[in-house]
C-alpha positions in Angstrom: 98.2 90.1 158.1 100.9 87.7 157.3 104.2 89.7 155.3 105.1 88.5 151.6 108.4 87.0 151.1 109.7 88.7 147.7 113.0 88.1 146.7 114.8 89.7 143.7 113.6 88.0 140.0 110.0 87.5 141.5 107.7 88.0 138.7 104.7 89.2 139.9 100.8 90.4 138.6 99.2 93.5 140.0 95.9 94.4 140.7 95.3 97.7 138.3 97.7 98.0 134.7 100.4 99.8 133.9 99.6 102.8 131.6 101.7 100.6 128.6 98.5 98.4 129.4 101.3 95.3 131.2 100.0 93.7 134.4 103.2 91.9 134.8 105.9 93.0 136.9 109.5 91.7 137.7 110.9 92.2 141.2 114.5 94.2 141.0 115.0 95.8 144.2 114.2 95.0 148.0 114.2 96.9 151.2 111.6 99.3 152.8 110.9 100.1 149.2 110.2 97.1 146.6 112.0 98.0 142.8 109.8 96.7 140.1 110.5 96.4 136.0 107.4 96.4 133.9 108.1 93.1 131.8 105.8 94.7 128.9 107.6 98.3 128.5 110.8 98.5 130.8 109.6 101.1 133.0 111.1 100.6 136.5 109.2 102.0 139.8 109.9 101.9 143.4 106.8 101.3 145.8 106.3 100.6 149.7 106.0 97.2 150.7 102.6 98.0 152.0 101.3 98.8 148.9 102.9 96.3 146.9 101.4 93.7 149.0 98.1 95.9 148.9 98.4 95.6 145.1 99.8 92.4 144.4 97.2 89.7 143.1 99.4 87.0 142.6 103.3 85.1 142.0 103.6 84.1 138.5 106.8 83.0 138.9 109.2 82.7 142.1 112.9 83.1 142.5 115.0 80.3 144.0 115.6 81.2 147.3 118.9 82.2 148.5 121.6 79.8 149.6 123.1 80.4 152.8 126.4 80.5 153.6 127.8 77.6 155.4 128.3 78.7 159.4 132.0 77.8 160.5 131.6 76.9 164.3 
């Protein structure tokens, strides 16, 4: 199974709702552990990457992706 690029400002849908009733999620943290902000109540979790890519039914909105810095030879 291929991994999901997230990047931070990702706004994302889930699968089951939050108990506030919000299905709509906004990315805040990456690592091992993905941060999420529900966009309906506030409430910020942490989850693995396994199961936010278990969860995750699709990308409502991406985040530019990064700019790399120049390489100086």
């Amino acid at each position: 199974m291929p991994i999901v690029e997230f990047r931070i400002g990702d706004v994302v849908q889930l699968r089951k709702p939050h108990p506030c009733g919000g299905y709509v999620w906004t990315v805040v943290r990456l690592g091992a552990d993905i941060g999420l902000s529900c966009t309906t109540c506030g409430h910020r979790i942490l989850l693995p990457r396994t199961d936010l890519e278990r969860r995750l039914r699709k990308f409502l909105e991406r985040a530019s992706e990064p700019e790399t810095p120049p390489k100086h030879p």
